[in-house]
C-alpha positions as CSV (number, residue, x, y, z in Angstrom):
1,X,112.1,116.7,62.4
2,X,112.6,113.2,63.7
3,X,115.9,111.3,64.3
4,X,116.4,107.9,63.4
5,X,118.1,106.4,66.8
6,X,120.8,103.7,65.6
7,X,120.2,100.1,65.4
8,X,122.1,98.2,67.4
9,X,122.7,94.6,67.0
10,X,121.6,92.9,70.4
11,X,122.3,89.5,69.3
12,X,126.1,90.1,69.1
13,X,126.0,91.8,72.3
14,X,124.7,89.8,74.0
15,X,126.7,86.7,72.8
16,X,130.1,89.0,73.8
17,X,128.9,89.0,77.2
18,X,127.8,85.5,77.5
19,X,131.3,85.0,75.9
20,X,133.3,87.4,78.2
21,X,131.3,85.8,81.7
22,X,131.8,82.2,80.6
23,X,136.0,83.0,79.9
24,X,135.8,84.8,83.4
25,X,133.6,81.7,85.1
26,X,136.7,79.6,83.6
27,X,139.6,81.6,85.1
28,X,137.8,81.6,88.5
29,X,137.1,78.2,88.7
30,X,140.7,77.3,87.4
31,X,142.1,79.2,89.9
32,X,139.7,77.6,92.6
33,X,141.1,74.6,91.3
34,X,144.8,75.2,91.7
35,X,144.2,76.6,95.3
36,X,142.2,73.0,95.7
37,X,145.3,71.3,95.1
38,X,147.5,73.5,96.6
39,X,145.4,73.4,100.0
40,X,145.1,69.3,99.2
41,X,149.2,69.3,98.9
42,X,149.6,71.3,102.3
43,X,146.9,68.7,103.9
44,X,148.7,65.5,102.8
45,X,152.6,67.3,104.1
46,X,150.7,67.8,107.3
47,X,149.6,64.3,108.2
48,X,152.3,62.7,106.7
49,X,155.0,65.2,108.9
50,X,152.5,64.2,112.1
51,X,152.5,60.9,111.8
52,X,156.5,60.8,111.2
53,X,156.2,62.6,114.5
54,X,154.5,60.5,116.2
55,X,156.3,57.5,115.0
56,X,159.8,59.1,116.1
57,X,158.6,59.9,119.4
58,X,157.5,56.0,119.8
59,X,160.6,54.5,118.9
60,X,162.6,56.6,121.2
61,X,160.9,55.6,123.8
62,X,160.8,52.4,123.0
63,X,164.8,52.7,122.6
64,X,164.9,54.2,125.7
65,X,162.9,51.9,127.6
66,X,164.8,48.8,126.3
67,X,167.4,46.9,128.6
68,X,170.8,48.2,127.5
69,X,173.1,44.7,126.4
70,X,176.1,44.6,128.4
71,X,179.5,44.8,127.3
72,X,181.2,41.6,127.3
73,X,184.8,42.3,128.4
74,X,187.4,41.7,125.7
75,X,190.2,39.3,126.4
76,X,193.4,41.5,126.3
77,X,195.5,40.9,123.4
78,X,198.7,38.1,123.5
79,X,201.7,39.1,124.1
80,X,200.7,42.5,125.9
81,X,200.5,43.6,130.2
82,X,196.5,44.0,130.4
83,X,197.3,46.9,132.7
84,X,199.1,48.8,129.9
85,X,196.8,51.6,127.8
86,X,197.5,50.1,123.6
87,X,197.7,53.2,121.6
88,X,195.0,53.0,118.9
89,X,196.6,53.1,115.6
90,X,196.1,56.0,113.4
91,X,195.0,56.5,109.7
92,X,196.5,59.1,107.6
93,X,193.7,60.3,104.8
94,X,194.5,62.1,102.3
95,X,192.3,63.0,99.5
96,X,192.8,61.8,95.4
97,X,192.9,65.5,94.8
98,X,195.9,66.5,97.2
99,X,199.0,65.9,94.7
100,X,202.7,65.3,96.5
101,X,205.0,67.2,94.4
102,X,208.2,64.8,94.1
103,X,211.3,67.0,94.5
């Protein structure tokens, strides 16, 4: 007595695997694509921070290196004793959301 094996369909198969390997080949390579850009977006923030760096450090030593301007003395004011300290006058601030209760 002989059994009859069953017939399986190799065409449909073998198009689920191609399927199934070409949807995995596509997440890979979208994922190697997003890491692309992320490593691409960590490059560019590199060399853009270095050569702020760089450019800081340049100018602060070209600030520092600079003659300082002196200060021209101020002609003291009319009417006051040049030796005499003039209190600076003071400003009150107070903010639009402080509210002075009137009694």
């Amino acid at each position: 007595m002989t059994t009859a094996a069953p017939l399986i369909n190799n065409t449909q198969f073998s198009v689920n695997v191609t399927t199934k390997s070409q949807e995995q080949s596509l997440y890979q390579s979208s994922g190697a694509i997003v890491a692309a850009i992320v490593v691409g977006v960590i490059i560019i923030f590199t060399v853009v921070l270095l050569i702020l760096k760089t450019y800081n450090r340049r100018m602060r030593a070209k600030r520092e290196l600079e003659p300082k301007p002196t200060k021209t003395a101020m002609p003291p004011a009319s009417g006051q004793n040049s030796n005499s300290l003039s209190p600076h006058p003071t400003v009150t601030f107070i903010p639009a959301d402080i509210h002075m209760h009137s009694r």
